[in-house]
C-alpha positions as CSV (number, residue, x, y, z in Angstrom):
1,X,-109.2,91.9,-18.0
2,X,-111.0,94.5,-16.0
3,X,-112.0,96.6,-19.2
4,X,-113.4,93.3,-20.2
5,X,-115.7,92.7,-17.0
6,X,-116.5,96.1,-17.1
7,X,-117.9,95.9,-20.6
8,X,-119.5,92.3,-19.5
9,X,-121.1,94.0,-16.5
10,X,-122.4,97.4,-18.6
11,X,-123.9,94.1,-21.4
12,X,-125.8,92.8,-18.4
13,X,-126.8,96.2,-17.1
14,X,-128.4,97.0,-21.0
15,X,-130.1,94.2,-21.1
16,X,-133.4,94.9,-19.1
17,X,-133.5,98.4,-21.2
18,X,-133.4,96.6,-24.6
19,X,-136.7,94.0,-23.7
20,X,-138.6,96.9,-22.4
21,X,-138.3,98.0,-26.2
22,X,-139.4,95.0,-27.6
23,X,-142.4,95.4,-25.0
24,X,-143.3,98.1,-26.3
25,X,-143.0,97.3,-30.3
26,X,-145.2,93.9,-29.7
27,X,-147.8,96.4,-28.1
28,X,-147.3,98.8,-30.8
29,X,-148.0,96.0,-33.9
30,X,-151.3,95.0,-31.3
31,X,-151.7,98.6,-31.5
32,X,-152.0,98.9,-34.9
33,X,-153.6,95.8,-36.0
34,X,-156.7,96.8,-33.9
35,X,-156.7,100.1,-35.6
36,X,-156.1,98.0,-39.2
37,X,-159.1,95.3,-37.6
38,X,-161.4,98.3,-37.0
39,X,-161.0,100.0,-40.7
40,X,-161.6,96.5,-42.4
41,X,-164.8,96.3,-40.1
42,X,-166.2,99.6,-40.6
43,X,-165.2,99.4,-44.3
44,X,-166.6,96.3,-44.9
45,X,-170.3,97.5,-44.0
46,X,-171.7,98.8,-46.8
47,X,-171.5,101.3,-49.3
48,X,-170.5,104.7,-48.7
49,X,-167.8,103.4,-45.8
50,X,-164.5,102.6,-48.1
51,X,-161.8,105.2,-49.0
52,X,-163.4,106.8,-51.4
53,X,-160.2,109.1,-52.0
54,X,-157.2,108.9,-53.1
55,X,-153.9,109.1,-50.4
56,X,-152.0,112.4,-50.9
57,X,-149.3,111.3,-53.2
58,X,-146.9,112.8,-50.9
59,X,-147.4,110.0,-48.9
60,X,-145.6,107.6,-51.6
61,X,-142.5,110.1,-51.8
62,X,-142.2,110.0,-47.5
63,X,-142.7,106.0,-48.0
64,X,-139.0,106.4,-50.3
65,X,-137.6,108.7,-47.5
66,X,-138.4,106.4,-44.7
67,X,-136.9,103.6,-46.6
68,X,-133.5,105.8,-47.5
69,X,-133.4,106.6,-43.6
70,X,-133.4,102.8,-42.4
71,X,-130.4,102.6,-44.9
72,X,-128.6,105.6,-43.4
73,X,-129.3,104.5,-39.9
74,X,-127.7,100.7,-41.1
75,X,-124.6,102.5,-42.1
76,X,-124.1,104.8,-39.1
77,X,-124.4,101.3,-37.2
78,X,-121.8,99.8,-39.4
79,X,-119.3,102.4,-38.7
80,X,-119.4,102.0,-35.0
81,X,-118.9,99.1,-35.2
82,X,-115.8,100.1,-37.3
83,X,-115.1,102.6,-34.9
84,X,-115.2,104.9,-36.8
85,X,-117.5,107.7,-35.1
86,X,-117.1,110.8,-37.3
87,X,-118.9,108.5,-39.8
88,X,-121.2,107.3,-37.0
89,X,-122.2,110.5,-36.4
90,X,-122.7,112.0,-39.9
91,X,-124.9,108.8,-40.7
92,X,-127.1,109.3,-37.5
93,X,-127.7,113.2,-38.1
94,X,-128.3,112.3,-41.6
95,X,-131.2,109.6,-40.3
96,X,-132.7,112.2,-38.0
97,X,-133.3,114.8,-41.0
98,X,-135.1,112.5,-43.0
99,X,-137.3,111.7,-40.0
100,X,-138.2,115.0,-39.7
101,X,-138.6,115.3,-43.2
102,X,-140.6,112.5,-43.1
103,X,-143.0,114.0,-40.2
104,X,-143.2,117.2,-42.4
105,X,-144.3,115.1,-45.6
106,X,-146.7,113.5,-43.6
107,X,-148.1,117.0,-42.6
108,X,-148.1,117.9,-45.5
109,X,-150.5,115.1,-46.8
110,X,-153.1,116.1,-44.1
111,X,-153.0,119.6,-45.5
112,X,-153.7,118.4,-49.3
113,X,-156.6,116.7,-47.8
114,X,-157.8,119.5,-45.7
115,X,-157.7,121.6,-48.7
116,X,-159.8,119.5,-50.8
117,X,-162.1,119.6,-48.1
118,X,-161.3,115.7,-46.5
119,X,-161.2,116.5,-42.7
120,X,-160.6,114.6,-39.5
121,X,-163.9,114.7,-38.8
122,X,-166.4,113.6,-41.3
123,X,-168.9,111.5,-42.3
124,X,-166.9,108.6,-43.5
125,X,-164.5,107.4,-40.8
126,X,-162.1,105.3,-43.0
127,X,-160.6,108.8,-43.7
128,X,-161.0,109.1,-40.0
129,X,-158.9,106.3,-39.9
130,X,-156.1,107.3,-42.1
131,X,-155.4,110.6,-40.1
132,X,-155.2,108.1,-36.8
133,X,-152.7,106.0,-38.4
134,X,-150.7,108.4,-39.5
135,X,-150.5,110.7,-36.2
136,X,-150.0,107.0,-34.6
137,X,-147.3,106.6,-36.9
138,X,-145.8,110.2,-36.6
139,X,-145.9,109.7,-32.4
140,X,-143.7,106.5,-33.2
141,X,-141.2,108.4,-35.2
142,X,-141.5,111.1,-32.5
143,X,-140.1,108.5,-30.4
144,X,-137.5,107.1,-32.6
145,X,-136.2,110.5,-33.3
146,X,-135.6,110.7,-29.6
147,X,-133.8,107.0,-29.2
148,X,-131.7,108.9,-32.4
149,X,-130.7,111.8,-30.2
150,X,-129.7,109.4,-26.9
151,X,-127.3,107.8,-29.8
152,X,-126.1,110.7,-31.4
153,X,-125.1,111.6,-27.6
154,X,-123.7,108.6,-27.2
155,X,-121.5,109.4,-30.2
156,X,-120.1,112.4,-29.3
157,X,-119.4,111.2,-25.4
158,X,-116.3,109.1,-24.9
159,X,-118.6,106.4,-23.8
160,X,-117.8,102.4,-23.3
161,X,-118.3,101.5,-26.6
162,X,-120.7,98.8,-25.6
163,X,-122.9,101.3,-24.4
164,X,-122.2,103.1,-27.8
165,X,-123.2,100.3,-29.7
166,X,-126.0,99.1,-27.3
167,X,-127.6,102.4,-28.5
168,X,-126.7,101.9,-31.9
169,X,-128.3,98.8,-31.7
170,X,-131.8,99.9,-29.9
171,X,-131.8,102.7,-32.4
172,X,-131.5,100.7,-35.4
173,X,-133.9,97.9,-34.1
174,X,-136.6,100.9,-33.3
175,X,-136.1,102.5,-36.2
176,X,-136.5,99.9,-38.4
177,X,-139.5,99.0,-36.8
178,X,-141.2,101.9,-37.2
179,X,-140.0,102.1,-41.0
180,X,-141.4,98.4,-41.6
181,X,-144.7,99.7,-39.8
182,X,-144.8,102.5,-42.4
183,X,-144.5,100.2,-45.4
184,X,-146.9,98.1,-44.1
185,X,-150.1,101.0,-43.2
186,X,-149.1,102.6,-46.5
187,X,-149.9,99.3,-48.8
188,X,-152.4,98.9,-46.3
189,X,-154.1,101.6,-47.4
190,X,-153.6,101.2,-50.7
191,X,-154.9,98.1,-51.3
192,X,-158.0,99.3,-49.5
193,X,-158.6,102.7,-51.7
């Protein structure tokens, strides 16, 4: 009984934490459809303003790896929920690699372009765009990496496992997020090459 309201009183204590999150991911997608908004405008004005070059294609290989991490990160979930944190923890460290693998393809795109001579600054600013919306993104999985790590602390603490799973559940809600966001700039950009 008092494990019980403890665990009730630690769910009402979470709460607050968990809509500050969704604050900030409904300010993120505003975010991110101005950005989207401003490319279709400034694309849309004539000729010499579209993406007149093609995305790295390393970009379509970090797309795959984002997608494989939001599947980890669902199976870490799944095994606290089982209680069973060795697996927890070997599905959450597993997730944070391929976000940082992720971050690195994603560096490694800007290089290809920088190489070929496509820079940050230039005189077409849909390319513009497409180094803002990836840094945007990469600042998002920044953040994500670090909701990973308050988890993966979580996992190794003998913590109430409400508290364990409240930051399983935060991380996987986050991070699935941001991977949707991903999929959705990437086709984005696509379908406007």
């Amino acid at each position: 009984m008092v494990q019980s309201k403890a665990n009730e009183v630690d769910r009402h204590n979470l709460q607050p934490k968990k809509f500050i999150m969704w604050l900030f991911m409904v300010s993120s997608i505003i975010f991110f459809a101005g950005l989207t908004s401003g490319f279709i405008v400034y694309s849309g004005d004539g000729v010499g303003k579209t993406l007149n070059v093609p995305l790295p294609k390393i970009f379509m290989f970090s797309t795959a790896i984002i997608i494989v991490s939001s599947f980890t990160l669902h199976y870490s979930y799944l095994q606290a929920k089982r209680l069973k944190f060795a697996n927890q923890k070997i599905g959450l460290w597993i997730t944070f690699f391929l976000g940082l693998v992720f971050i690195g393809m994603q560096v490694y795109g800007w290089s290809v372009w920088t190489n070929l001579g496509i820079y940050f600054i230039n005189s077409n600013a849909t390319i513009t765009f497409v180094y803002v919306f990836t840094l945007a993104h990469i600042i998002h999985i920044i953040a994500g990496l670090m909701i990973l790590i308050t988890a993966l602390k979580s996992s190794y603490k003998k913590l109430p496992n409400v508290t364990n799973l409240f930051r399983m559940e935060i991380a996987s809600i986050f991070w699935h997020f941001v991977d949707i966001l991903w999929i959705y700039l990437y086709v984005f950009l696509l379908l406007n090459q």
